[in-house]
C-alpha positions in Angstrom: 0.0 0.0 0.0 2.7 2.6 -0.7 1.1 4.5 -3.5 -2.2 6.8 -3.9 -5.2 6.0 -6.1 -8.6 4.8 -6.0 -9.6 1.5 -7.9 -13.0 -0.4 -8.5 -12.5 -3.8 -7.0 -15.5 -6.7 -6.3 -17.4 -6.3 -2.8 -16.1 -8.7 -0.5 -18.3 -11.7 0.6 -18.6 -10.7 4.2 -19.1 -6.7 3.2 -21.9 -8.0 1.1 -23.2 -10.8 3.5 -22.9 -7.6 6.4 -25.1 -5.3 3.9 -27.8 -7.7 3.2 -28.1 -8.4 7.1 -28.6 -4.6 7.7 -31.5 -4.6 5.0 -33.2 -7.3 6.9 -32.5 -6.1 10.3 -34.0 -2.6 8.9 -36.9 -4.2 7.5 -38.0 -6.6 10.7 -37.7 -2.9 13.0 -40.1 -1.3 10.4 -42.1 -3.9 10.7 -42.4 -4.6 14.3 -41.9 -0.8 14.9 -42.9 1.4 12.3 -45.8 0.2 10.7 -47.8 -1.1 13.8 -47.7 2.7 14.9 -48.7 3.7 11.5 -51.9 1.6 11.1 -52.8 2.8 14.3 -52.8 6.4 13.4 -54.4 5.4 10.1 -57.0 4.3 12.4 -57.4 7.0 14.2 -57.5 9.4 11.3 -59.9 7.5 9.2 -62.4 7.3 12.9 -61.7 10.8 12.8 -62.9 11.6 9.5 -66.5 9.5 10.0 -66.8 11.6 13.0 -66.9 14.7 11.1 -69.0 13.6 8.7 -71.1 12.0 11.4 -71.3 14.8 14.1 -69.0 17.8 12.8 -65.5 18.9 13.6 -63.5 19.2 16.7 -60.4 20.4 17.8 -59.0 16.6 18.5 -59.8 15.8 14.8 -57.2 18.7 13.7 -54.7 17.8 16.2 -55.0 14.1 14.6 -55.0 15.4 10.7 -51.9 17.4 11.8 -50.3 14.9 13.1 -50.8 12.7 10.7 -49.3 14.7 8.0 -46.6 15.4 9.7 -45.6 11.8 10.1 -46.3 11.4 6.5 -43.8 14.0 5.7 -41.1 12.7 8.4 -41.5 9.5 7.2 -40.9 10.1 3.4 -38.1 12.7 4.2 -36.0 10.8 6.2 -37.2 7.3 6.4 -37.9 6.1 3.2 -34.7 7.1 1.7 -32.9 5.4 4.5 -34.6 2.6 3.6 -34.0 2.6 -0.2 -30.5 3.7 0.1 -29.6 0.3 2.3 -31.7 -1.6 0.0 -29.4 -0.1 -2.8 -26.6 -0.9 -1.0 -27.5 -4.5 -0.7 -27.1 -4.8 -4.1 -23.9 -3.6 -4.9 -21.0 -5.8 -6.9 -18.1 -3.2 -6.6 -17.0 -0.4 -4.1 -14.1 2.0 -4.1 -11.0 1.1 -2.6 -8.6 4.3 -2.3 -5.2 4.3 -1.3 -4.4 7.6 0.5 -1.9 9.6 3.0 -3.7 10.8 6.3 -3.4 14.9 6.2 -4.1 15.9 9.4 -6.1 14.5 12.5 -8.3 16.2 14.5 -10.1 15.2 18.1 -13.0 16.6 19.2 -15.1 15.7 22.6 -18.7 15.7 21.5 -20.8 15.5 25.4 -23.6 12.8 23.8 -21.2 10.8 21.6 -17.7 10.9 23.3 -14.7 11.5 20.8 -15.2 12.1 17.5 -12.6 12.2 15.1 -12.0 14.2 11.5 -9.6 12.4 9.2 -8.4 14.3 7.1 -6.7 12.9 3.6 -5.3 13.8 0.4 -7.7 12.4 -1.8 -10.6 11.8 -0.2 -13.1 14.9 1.9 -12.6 14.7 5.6 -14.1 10.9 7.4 -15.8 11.8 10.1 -15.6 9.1 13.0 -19.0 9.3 13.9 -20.8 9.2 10.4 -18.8 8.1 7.7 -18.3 4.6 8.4 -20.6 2.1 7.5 -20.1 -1.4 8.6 -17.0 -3.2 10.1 -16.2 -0.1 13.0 -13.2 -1.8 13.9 -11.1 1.1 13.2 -9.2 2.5 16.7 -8.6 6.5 15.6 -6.4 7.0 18.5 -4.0 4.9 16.5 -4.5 7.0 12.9 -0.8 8.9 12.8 -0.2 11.5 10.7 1.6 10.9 6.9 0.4 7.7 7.3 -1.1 5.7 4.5 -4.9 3.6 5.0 -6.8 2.3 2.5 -10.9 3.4 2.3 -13.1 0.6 1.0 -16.0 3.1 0.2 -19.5 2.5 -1.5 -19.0 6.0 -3.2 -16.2 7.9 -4.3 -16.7 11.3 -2.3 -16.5 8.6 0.9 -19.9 9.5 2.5 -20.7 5.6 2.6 -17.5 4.1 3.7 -17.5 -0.1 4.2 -14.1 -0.3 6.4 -10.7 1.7 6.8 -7.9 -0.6 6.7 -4.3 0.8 8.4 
C-alpha cells in the first residue's frame, strides 16, 4: 500500500453478506416498529374523518390530521430514503478502494457521543468518526498517525458511505 489512487474492485463476501443483514435487520424494526404505529394512526385518522361527517369537527380531529401529515412527511423525508438507500446498498457488486496519505487528524469531545474524530486525507473529503463509516467499525482512531497511508473501502467515491478503513 505505498502509493495513492482509488480502484474499482468486487465487494467482499462478508461486506456484502454484512449489507444484506442490515437490509433485513432494517426491514423486521419497520415492521415490528414502524408500521404497527402507522396503522394505528391510520385508524385513528380514518375514525376521525366519519366523525366529522357523522357529528362535525372538533379540535381533537385537527390535532389528529396534523399529526398525521406530519408523520407522513417525516417519514418520506428521512425514512424512506434510509430505507431505499440500504436496499441499494445491498445490491452492490463493486465499491471503491482508495489508497491515500492521512493529512491531518483532528479530536473533538462531542458530550452525547464521546470523541469524535475528522480524518483528514489527500484524496478523499474529511471521514468523520461518527458518520462516515458504515459497517466493520473496527477502526481504533487514536492509533491514525499523521503521513500515514490507510486504504478506504468506500461505496461511493466522495467517501460519504465508507464499508471499512484498513491501516
Amino acid at each position: 500500500m505505498d502509493h495513492m489512487g482509488i480502484e474499482i474492485l468486487p465487494i467482499a463476501f462478508e461486506e456484502l453478506q454484512r449489507l444484506r443483514s442490515r437490509v433485513l435487520v432494517l426491514r423486521f424494526i419497520g415492521m415490528l416498529f414502524i408500521c404497527p404505529l402507522y396503522l394505528i394512526l391510520v385508524y385513528y385518522v380514518i375514525s376521525s374523518l366519519i366523525e366529522i361527517v357523522g357529528s362535525g369537527f372538533e379540535p381533537a380531529h385537527l390535532f389528529i390530521m396534523v399529526i398525521f401529515v406530519l408523520l407522513n412527511y417525516l417519514i418520506v423525508k428521512y425514512v424512506l430514503p434510509f430505507y431505499r438507500t440500504a436496499a441499494e446498498d445491498s445490491k452492490l457488486k463493486t465499491k471503491y478502494v482508495i489508497r491515500t496519505r492521512i493529512v491531518k487528524i483532528e479530536e473533538e469531545l462531542v458530550s452525547d457521543m464521546g470523541m469524535r474524530y475528522i480524518v483528514y486525507t489527500d484524496i478523499t473529503p474529511p471521514i468523520i468518526s461518527t458518520q462516515n463509516v458504515l459497517l466493520f467499525k473496527n477502526v481504533d482512531y487514536s492509533k491514525l498517525v499523521q503521513g500515514r497511508m490507510i486504504e478506504i473501502h468506500a461505496i461511493d467515491r466522495q467517501c460519504k458511505r465508507i464499508l471499512a478503513i484498513q491501516i
